[in-house]
C-alpha positions as CSV (number, residue, x, y, z in Angstrom):
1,X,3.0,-349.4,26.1
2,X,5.5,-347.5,24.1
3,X,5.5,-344.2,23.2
4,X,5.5,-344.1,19.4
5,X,3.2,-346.8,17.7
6,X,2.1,-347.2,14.1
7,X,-1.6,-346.5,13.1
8,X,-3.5,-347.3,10.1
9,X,-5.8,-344.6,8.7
10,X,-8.9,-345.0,7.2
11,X,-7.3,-344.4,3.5
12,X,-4.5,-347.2,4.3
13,X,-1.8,-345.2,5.0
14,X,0.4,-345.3,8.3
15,X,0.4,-342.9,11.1
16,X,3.2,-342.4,13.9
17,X,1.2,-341.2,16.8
18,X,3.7,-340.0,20.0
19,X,1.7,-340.6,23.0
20,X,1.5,-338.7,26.2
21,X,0.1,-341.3,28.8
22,X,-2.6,-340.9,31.5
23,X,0.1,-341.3,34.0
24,X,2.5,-339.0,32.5
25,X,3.6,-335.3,33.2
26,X,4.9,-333.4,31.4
27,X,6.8,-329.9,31.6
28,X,8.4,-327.4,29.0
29,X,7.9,-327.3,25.0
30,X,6.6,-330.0,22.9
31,X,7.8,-330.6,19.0
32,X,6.1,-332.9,17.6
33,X,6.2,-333.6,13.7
34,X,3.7,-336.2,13.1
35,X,0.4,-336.3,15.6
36,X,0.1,-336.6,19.2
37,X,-2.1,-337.9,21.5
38,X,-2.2,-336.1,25.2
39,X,-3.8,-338.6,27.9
40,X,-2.0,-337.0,30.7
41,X,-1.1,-333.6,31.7
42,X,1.0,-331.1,29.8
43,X,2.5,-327.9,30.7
44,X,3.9,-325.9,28.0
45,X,3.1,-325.5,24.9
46,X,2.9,-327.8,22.1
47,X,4.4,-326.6,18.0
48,X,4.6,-327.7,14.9
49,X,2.0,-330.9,15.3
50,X,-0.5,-332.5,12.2
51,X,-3.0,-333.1,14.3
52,X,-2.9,-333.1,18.4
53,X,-5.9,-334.6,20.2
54,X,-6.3,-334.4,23.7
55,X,-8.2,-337.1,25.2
56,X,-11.2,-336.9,27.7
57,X,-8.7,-336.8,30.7
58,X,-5.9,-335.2,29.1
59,X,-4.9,-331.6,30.4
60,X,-3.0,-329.1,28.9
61,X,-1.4,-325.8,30.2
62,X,-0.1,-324.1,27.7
63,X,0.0,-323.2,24.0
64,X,-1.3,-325.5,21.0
65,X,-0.4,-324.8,17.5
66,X,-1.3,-327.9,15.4
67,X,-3.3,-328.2,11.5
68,X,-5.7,-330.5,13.5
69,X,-6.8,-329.7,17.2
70,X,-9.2,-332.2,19.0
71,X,-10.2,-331.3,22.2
72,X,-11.9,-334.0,24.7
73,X,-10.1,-333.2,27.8
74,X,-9.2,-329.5,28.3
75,X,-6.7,-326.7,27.4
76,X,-6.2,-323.8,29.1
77,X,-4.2,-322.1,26.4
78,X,-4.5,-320.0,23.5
79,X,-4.9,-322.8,20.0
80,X,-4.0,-322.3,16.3
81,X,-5.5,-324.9,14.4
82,X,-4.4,-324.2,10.7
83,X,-7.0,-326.7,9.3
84,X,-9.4,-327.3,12.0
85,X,-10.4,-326.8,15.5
86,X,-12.8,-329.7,17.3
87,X,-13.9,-329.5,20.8
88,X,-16.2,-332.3,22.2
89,X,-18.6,-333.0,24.4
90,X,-17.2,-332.6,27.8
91,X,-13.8,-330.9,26.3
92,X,-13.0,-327.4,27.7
93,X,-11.2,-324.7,26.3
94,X,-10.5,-321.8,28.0
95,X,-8.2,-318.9,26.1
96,X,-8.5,-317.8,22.5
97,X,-8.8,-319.9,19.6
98,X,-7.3,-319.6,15.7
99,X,-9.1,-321.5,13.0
100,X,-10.5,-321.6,9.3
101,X,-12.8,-324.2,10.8
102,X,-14.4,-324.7,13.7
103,X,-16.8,-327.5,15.5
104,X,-18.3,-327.5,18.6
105,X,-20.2,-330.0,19.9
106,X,-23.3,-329.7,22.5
107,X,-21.9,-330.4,25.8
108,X,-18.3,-328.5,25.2
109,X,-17.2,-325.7,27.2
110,X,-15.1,-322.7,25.4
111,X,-14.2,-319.4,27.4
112,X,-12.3,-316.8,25.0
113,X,-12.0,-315.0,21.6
114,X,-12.6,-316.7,18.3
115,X,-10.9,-315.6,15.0
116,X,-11.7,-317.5,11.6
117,X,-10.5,-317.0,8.1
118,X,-10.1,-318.6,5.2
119,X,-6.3,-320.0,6.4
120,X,-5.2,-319.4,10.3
121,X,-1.5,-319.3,10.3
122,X,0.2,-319.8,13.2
123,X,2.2,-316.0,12.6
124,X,1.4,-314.0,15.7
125,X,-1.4,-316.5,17.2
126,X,-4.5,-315.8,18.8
127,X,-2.2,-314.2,21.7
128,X,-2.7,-310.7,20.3
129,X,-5.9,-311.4,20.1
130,X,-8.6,-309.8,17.8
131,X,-8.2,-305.8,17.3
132,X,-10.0,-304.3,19.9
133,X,-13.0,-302.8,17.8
134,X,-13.8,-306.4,17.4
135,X,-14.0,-307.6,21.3
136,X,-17.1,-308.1,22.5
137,X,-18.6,-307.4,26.2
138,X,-20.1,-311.3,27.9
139,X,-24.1,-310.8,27.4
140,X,-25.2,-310.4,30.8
141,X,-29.3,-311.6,30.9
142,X,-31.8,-308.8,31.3
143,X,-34.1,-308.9,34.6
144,X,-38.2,-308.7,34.0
């Protein structure tokens, strides 16, 4: 299996998707300017990705800034998604998260900040995190 191969979308046009396989590892920064598709483990962060999906045993250690996140595997990481943000059942993401548009499904785990707008750029990242006035204690259960 190679590590680029040609995809056909859904509205006919082609796709390069670099792959990073179940057996691989992976260590330092990621460029990527097309999509890619983590199966194995990453650490470092990933820039200037379309869309990056990490697949159900996919790890990732590090920083994602992509237009297109899909998570099915797990990040530990802060993510700018500058389109959209998906995490799926079983995915887990633990750090804080940058998106217009976000979608969680039942069954995903996220640990961290959120901040949405109407465009998340990737300038300054989810690293600094929202202004303080806008953190938030966890919501600890009250006792009867």
């Amino acid at each position: 299996m190679g590590l680029l191969s040609r995809q056909n979308t859904s509205d006919g046009s082609a796709e390069i998707t670099t792959t990073i396989g179940p057996e691989a590892y992976f260590h330092g920064v990621v460029t990527v300017r097309g999509s890619l598709k983590v199966e194995g483990e990453v650490e470092g962060n990933i820039h200037e990705a379309l869309t990056v999906v990490i697949g159900h045993n996919g790890r990732v250690r590090g920083d994602v800034c992509a237009e297109h996140v899909v998570v099915g595997g797990s990040i530990q990481g802060h993510i700018v998604a500058s389109r959209q943000l998906e995490i799926l059942s079983g995915g887990k993401v633990r750090g804080d998260i940058k998106t217009p548009k976000l979608l969680i499904e039942e069954g995903a785990l996220f640990e961290g900040n959120c901040a949405m707008g109407e465009k998340a750029e990737g300038g300054g990242g989810p690293a600094e995190g929202p202004a303080p006035e806008h953190r938030r204690e966890p919501v600890k259960a009250a006792r009867s």
